[in-house]
N, C-alpha and C positions, 0 to 999 in steps of 0.2 A: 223276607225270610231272614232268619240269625243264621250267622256266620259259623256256627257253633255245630252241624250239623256235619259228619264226616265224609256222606256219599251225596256230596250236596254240587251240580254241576249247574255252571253259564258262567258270568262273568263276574266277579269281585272288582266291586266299585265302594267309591271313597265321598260321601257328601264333603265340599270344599268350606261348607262352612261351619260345620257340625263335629264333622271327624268322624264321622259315623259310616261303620263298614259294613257292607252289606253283599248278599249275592240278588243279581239280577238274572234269573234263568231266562234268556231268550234265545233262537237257535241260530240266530245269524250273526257272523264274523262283526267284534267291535275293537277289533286290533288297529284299525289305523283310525279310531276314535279318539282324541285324547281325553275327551268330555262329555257328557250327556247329561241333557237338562231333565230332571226328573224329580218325583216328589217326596220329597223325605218325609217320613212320620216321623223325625224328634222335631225338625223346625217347625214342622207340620203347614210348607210350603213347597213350590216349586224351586230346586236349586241345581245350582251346574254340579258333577259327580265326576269323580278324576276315576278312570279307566285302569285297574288295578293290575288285572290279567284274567285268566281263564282260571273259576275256582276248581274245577277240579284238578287244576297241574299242581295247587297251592294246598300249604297248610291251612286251613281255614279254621284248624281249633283253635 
């Protein structure tokens, strides 16, 4: 999902290797995550993802 979207809720996440910001709607608590390994479509592989916050508290445009 882009980031770009204004009523867009779950967690804004960071691919570590990419830069690439993203929202992950899922409904369980990733506040004491600092990481999750998951699959980016720019590297268009499995990579670790920095734990940005909760997108809907955040600007996300």
């Amino acid at each position: 999902m882009d980031v770009g979207r204004s009523s867009t809720r779950g967690w804004l996440v960071k691919c570590t290797t990419c830069g690439t910001k993203w929202v992950l709607e899922v409904s369980f608590d990733l506040r004491e995550s600092k990481l999750i390994y998951h699959y980016c479509k720019v590297c268009g592989k499995n990579t670790f993802h920095e734990v940005l916050g909760r997108a809907d508290k955040m600007n996300v445009e």
